[in-house]
C-alpha positions in Angstrom: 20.3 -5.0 -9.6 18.3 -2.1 -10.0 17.7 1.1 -8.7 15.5 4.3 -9.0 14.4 7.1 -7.1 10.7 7.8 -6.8 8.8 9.9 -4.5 8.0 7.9 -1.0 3.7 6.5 -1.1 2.3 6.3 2.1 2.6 2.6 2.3 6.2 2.8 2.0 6.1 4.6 5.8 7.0 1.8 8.1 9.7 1.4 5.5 11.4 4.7 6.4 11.2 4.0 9.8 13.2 0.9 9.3 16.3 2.7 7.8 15.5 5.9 9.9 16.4 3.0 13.1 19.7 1.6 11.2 20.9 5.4 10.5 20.3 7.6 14.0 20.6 7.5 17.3 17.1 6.7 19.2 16.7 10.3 20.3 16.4 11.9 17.0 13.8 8.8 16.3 10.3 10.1 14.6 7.3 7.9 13.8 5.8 7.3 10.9 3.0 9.9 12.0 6.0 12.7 11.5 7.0 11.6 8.3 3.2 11.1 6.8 2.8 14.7 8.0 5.8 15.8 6.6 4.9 14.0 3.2 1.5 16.1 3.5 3.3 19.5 3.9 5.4 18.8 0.6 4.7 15.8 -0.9 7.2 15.7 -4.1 10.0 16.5 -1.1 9.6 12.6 0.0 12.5 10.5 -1.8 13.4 7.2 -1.8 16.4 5.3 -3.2 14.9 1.8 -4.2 17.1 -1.0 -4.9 15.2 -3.3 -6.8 11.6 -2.1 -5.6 13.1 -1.8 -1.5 13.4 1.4 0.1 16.7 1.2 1.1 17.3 5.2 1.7 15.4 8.3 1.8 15.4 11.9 1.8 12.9 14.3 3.0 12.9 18.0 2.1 10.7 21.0 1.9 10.9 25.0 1.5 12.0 26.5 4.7 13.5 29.5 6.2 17.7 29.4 5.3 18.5 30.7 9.0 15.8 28.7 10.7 15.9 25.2 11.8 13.1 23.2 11.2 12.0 21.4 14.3 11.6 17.1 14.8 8.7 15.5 16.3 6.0 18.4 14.4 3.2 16.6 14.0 1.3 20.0 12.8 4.0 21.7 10.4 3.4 24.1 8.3 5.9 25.7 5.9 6.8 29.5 5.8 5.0 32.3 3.8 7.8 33.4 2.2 10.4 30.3 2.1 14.1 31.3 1.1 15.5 27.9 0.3 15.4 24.0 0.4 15.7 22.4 3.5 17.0 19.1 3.4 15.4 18.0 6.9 16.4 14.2 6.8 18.6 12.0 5.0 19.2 8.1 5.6 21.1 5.2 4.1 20.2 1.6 5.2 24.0 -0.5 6.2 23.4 -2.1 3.2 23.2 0.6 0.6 26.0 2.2 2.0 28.8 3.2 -0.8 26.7 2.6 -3.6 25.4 6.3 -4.5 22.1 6.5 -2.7 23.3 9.7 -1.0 24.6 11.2 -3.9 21.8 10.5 -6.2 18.9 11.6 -3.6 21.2 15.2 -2.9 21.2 15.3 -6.3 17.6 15.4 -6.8 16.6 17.4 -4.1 18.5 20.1 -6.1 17.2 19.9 -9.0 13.6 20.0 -6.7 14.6 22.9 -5.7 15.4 24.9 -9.1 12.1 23.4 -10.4 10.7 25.7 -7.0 12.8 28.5 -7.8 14.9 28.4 -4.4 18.5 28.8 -5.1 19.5 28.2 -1.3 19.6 25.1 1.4 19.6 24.2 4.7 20.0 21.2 7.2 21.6 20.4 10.5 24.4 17.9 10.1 24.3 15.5 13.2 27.0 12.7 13.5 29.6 14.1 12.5 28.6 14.6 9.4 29.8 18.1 7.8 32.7 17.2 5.8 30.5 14.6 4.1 27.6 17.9 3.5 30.7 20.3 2.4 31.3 18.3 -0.6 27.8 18.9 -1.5 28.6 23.2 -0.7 27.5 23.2 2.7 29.4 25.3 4.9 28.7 25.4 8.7 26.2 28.2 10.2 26.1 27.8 13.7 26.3 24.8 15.9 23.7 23.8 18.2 21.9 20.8 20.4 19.0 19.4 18.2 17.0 16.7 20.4 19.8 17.0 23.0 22.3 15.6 20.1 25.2 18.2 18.7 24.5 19.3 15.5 25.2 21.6 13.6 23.5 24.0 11.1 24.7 24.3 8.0 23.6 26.4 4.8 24.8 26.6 0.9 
């Protein structure tokens, strides 16, 4: 069994979909639309775990604002003039791949994305109860908020 990470092609987009449906709750949903236009806005920020040539997780980042969240459903985004940090805007893990380092690996390399950028900082919104698995990364909690009408909330390192 093998696995790599590669950056996401456009074919691969129904694909993300897939796992985005086996990870979330239907109202954070996005079509593939969202995630070809987020692949636009930062293409080398679109990361897929592949387990024997499957998408089986994914991870999409860009440069962002560190005390700004970065909206769902933007179908026109465009990143900030003056970006402070790495914003890790969506991270899933098919049932499958589950406890087998996708997440670790794909964290990973979003880091060392953005060193290559020069942004020392990061930000997400945790939803599903997920901080304590984003403070063993360095994440510590910001503010909490509603994001789609699900609690979340926004974390920073």
């Amino acid at each position: 069994m093998s696995t790599d990470i590669k950056t996401i092609p456009a074919s691969d987009l129904d694909a993300v979909v897939a796992v985005q449906q086996q990870s979330y709750p239907q109202e954070l949903w996005e079509d593939a639309a969202i995630f070809r236009e987020k692949q636009r806005v930062f293409p080398k920020g679109a990361l897929g775990w592949y387990q024997d040539g499957v998408l089986q997780a994914y991870l999409f980042v860009h440069p962002w604002r560190k005390n700004e969240t970065a909206p769902l459903f933007t179908e026109n985004m465009s990143l900030p003039e003056h970006p402070d940090c790495l914003y890790i805007h969506d991270l899933a893990i098919a049932p499958g791949a589950r406890g087998k380092g996708a997440a670790r690996a794909l964290v990973t390399a979003a880091f060392a994305l953005a060193e290559e950028n020069g942004l020392e900082h990061f930000s997400l919104v945790a939803v599903q109860n997920s901080e304590s698995f984003w403070s063993k990364f360095g994440f510590t909690p910001y503010k909490s908020l509603t994001y789609s009408g699900v609690p979340a909330t926004h974390m920073v390192k």
